[in-house]
N, C-alpha and C positions, 0 to 999 in steps of 0.2 A: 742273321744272328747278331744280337748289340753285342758292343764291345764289354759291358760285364760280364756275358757269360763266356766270351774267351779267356777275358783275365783268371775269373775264377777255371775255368777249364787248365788254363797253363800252369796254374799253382797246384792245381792238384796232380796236375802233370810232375811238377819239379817236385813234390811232396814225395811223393809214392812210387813214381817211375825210375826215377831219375836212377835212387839209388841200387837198385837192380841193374840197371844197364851198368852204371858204373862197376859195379862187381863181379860181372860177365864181361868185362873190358880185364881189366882185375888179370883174370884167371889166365884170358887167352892174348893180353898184349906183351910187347915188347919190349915194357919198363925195366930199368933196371930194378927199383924197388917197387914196392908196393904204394909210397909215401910218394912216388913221381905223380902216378895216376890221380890220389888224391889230392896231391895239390894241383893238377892241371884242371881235374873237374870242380874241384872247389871254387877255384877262379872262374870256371866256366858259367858255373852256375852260380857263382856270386854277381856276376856282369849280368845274367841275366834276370834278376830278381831284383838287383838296383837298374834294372831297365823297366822292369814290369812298376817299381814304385815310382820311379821317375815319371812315366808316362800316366799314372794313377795321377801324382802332385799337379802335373800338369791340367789336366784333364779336371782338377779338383779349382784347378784355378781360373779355368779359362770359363766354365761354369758359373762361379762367383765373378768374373767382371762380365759377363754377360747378363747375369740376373743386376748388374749394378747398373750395365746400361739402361737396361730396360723399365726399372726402378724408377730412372732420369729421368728418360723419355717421357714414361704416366706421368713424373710427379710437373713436367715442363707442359705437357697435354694439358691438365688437369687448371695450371696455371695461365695458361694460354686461355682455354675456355671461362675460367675465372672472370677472366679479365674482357672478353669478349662480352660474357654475362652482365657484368657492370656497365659494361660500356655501349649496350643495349637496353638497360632497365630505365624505366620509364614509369614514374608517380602520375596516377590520376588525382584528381580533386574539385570540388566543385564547390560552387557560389550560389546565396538565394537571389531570387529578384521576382518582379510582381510585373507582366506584361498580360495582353490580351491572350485568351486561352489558343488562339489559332495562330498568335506570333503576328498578324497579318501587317504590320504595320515593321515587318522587319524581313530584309530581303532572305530570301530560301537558300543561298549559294554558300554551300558547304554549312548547310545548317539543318539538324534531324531530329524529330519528334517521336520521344515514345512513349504510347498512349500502355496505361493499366487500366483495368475495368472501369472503374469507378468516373476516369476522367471519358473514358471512351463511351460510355453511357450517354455522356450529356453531351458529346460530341455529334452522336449519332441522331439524337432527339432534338436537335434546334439545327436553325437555316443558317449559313455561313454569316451573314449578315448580323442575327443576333447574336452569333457567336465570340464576333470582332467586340461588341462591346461587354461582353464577360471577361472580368479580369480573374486570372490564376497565381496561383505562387507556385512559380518554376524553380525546377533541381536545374544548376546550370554547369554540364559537366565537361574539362577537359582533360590534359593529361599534358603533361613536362619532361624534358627529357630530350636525347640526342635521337632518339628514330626515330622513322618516316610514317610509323602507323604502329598502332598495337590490334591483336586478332582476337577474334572471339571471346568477344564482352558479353559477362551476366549482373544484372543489378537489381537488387533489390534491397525494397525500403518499405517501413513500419511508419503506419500512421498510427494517432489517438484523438478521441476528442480532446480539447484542448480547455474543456472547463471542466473537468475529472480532474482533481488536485490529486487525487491517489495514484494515477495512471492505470486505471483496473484493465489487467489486462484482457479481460470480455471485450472491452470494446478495439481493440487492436484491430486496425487494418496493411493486413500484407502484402504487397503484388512483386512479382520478378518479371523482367524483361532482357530481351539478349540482341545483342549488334554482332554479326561475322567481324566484321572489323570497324577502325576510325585512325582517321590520318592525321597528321601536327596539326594540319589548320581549320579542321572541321568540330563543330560541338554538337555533344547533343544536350537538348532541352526537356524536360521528363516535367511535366503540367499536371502537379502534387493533386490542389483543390481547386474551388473558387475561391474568388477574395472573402466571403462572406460565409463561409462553412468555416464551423468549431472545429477544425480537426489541427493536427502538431505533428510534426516530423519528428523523429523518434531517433531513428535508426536508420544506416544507410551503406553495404554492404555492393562491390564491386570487383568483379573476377575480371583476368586477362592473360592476353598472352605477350610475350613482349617477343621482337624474330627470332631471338636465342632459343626461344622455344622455352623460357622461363615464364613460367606460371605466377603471378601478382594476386594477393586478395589484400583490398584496401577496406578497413572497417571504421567507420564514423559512430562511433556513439553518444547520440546528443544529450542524453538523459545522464551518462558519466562525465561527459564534456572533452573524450577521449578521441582521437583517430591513431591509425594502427595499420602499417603494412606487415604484410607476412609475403615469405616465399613458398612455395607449396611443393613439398619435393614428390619422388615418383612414388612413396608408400600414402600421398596427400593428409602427412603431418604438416602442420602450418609452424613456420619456425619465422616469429617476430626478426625484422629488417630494421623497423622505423617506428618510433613513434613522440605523438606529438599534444599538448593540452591541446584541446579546442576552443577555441576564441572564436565570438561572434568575429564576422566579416562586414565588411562596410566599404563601398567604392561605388562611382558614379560613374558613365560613359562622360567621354571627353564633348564638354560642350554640353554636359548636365539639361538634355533634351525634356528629362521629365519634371522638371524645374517649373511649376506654374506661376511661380512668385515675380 
């Protein structure tokens, strides 16, 4: 049985009972007056009704700092995880550059290729040999930040031809590609076109996961000159973190290798 239904049981007790007993005390006790009895139950029942409220206040009270602890606790959770979340997120971003379509001329170690149709066609249809000397325009992607790895990458990016001043979007090409994961020191390389195909990078669009189990979409749009992180909560509203103009990029490997001059 909870304790409000004795409380209220006892009050109805002291409401309705009480004063029957007392007047069958009354009749057959040994008072001198009448006025003895009533002031002894009076008292009696006055002690116990300021016992019955006393223990109610209490009871009202102990409630309220227990919801206040608990209150702490989430809002100390909630800031803990916060802070863990930040201190786990991790910005991807990436560079162009113009290398041989199968890399070959650059060591494999901690370095990953992902092929979308278009590039994967012409990969399949010529000999490695002719391939080393087809140059591409590589997506060259990494990511920054204090963790060891981010999970479950999805990317995808928008081509156009590139002598369409209107950008008609008829000729739009779209592919998506997904990595489980990628560590601090690893990149990958995404091998757009040839050198010698009219097509433009447009658009460029990239999901993750960071350890915290925070969800990242970084969006590049080269057409607004825009990039843009969102966090992706669990109803996957995208709620902007970061954003930034886009400025072409320009840097050379130390020791400017591709230097024919």
């Amino acid at each position: 049985m909870g304790r409000k239904v004795v409380v209220y049981i006892t009050l109805i007790f002291l409401i309705f009972i009480m004063p029957i007993i007392i007047h069958t005390l009354m009749l057959f006790g040994n008072a001198t007056t009448d006025n003895d009895w009533i002031g002894f139950f009076g008292s009696y029942i006055g002690g116990i009704i300021g016992a019955v409220v006393a223990l109610w206040i209490v009871n009202v009270q102990v409630k309220s700092a227990k919801k206040g602890i608990e209150e702490q606790i989430d809002f100390q959770k909630k800031l803990n995880d916060s802070k863990e979340i930040i201190e786990q997120r991790v910005y991807v971003d990436y560079t162009m550059e113009i290398n041989s379509i199968i890399l070959n001329e650059m060591s494999p170690q901690n370095k990953y290729i992902l092929l979308h149709s278009h590039v994967s066609t012409i990969i399949h249809n010529n000999i490695n040999e002719d391939l080393g000397k087809m140059k591409a325009h590589f997506l060259k992607t990494r990511y920054y930040g204090g963790a060891s790895c981010i999970l479950d990458i999805k990317i995808e990016i928008e081509l156009l031809e590139s002598n369409n001043q209107d950008f008609n979007e008829e000729v739009k090409y779209t592919a998506k590609m997904s990595m489980s994961g990628l560590n601090r020191d690893e990149t990958i390389y995404i091998p757009l076109f040839l050198k010698y195909e009219k097509l433009h990078l447009i658009f460029v669009k990239i999901e993750y996961s960071t350890l915290s189990g925070e969800r990242i979409k970084f969006v590049s749009d080269l057409l607004n000159k825009t990039e843009e992180y969102y966090t992706i909560t669990e109803n996957d509203e995208s709620v902007l973190i970061k954003k930034k103009e886009l400025h072409d990029e320009y840097y050379i490997i130390p020791g400017n290798p591709h230097n024919n001059n």
